[in-house]
C-alpha positions in Angstrom: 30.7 -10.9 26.5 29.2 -9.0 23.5 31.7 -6.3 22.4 30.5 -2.5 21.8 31.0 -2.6 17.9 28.9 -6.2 17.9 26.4 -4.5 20.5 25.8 -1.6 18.1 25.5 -3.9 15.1 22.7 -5.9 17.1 20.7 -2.3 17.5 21.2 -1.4 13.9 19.9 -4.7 12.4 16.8 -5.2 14.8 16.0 -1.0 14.2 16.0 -1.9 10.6 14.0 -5.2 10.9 11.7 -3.6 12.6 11.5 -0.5 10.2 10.6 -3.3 7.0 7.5 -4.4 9.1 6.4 -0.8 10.0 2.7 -0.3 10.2 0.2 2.4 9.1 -3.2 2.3 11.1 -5.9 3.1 8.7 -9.1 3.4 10.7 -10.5 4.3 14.2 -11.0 0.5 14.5 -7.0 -0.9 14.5 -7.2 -1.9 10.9 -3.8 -1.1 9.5 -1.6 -1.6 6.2 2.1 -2.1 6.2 3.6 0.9 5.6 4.0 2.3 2.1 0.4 0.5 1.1 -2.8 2.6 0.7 -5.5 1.6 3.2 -8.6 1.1 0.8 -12.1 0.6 2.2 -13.7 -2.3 0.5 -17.8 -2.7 -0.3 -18.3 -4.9 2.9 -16.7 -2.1 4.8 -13.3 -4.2 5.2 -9.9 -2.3 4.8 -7.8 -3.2 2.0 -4.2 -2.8 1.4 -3.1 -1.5 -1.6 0.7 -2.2 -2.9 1.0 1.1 -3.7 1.8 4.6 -1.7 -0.6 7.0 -2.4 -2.9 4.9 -4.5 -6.3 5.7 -5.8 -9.1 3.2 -4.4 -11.1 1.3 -6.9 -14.2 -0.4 -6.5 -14.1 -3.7 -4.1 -10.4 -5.0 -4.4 -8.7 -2.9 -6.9 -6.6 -0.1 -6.8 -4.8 1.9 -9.2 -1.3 4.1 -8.9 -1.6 8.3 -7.7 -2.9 10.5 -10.4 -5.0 8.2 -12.3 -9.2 7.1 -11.9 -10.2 4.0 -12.4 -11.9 2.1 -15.2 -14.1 -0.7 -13.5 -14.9 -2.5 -16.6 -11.6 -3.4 -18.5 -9.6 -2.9 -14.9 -7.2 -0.1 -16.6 -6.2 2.9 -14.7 -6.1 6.1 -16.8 -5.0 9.6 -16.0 -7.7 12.2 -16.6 -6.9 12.6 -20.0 -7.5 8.9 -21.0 -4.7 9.0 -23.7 -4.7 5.2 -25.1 -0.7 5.1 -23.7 -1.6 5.8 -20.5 -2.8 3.4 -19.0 -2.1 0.9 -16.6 -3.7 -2.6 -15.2 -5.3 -2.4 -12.1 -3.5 -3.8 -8.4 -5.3 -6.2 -6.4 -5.6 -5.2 -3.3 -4.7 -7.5 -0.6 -5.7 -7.8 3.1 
């Protein structure tokens, strides 16, 4: 017979399995993102998943972090200012 202190163990590691595959749903049609991923509509109308929280949505599968726009043709993310140090290679997006 499982003990109380064992018992409570059991609910504290499945609570906390369960909380590392949490899901976000991103659209009206079940599409969803694990949590802490950006869902980011794609050009086919397909959701993406972005690694990062927050994240700014690129063209097709490309995504950059919060704060900064997207340059398409060299895949760099820049903040508005487009100083030369700040920027960043684009994520892929996953799905």
């Amino acid at each position: 017979m499982m003990t109380m202190k064992a018992c409570l163990f059991t609910i504290c590691l499945l609570l906390s399995v369960g909380s590392m595959n949490a899901k976000i749903i991103c659209n009206d049609h079940g599409d969803w993102c694990y949590d802490g991923y950006t869902c980011c509509p794609n050009q086919q109308h397909r959701i993406m998943c972005c690694p990062l929280q927050n994240a700014v949505c690129c063209a097709d599968t490309w995504c950059c972090p919060s704060g900064m726009k997207c340059i398409m043709e060299k895949k760099w993310c820049v903040y508005d200012y487009e100083a030369i140090f700040s920027r960043h290679h684009m994520t892929p997006a996953n799905h």
